[in-house]
Wavefront OBJ file of the C-alpha trace (Angstrom):
o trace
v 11.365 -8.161 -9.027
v 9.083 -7.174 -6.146
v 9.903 -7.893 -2.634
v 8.048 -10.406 -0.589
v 9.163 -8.892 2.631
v 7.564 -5.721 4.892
v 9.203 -3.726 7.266
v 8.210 -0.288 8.880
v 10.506 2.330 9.036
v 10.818 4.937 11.945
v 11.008 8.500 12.306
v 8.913 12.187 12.160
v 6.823 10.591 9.240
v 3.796 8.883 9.907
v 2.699 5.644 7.755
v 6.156 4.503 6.771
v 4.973 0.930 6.102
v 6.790 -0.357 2.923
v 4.082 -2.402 1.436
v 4.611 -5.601 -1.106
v 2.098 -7.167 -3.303
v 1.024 -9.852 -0.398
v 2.288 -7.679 2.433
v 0.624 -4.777 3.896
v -0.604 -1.658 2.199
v 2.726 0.406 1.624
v 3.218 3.833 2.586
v 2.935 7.048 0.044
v 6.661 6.746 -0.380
v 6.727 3.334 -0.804
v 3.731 2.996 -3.560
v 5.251 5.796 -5.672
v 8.597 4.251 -5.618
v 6.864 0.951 -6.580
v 4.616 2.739 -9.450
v 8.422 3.936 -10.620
v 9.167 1.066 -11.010
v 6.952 -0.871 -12.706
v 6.601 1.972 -15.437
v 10.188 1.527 -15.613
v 9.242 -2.626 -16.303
v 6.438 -1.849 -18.775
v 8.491 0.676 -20.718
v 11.259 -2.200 -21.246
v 9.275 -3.309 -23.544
v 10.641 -6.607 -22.303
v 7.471 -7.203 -20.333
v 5.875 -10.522 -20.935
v 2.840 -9.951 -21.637
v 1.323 -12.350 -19.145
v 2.644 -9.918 -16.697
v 1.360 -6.638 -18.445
v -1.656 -7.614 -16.706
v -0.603 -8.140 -13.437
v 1.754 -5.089 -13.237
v -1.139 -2.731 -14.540
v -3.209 -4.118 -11.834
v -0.864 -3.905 -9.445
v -0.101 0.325 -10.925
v -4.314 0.667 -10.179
v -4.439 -0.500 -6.779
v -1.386 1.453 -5.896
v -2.459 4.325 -7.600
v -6.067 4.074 -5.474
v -3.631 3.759 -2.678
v -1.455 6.887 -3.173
v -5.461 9.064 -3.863
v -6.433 7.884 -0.511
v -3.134 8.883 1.008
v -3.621 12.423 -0.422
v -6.875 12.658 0.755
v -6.702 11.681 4.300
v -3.701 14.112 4.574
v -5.991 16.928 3.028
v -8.362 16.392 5.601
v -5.841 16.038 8.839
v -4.295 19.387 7.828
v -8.051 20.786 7.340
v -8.537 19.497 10.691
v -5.676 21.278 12.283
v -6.200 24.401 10.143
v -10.014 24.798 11.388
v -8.582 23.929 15.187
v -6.306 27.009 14.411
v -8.804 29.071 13.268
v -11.023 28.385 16.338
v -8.458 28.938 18.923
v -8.433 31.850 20.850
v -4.746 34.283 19.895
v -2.507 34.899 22.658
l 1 2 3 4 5 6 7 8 9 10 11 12 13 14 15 16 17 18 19 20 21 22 23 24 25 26 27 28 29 30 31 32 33 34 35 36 37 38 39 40 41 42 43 44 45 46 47 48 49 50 51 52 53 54 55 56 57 58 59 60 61 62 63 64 65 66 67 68 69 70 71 72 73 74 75 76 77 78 79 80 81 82 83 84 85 86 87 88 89 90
């Protein structure tokens, strides 16, 4: 069953937030861990199917979640990649 709570974590990463289905939107980490697991839930084959639903909703948004992710991380290392480029060598 999913967790109802949030809590950040700390340290070099950035975006640790660990997300739950009312809580806020959970880290890369967290959403892939949380996709794990509800493949795991579906491939039980002890899903009610009431709930097939839900979790494949729930799979979607965090799979929307985990292509934004990877996009805005493209685009910081672009960033610093061009700033690299453009700076003068020593």
């Amino acid at each position: 069953m999913l967790d109802k709570t949030a809590s950040t974590q700390t340290g070099p990463d950035l975006d640790k937030t660990v997300g739950t289905e009312t809580g806020p939107e959970p880290g890369y980490a967290a959403a892939v861990e949380e996709l794990d697991a509800i493949l795991d839930e579906i491939s039980s084959h002890d899903l009610d199917v009431d709930l097939l639903a839900a979790r494949v909703e729930r799979a979607s948004t965090l799979i929307e979640i985990c292509r934004k992710r990877i996009t805005n991380a493209r685009m910081q290392v672009e960033r610093v990649m061009a700033t690299l480029a453009e700076a003068p060598e020593a």
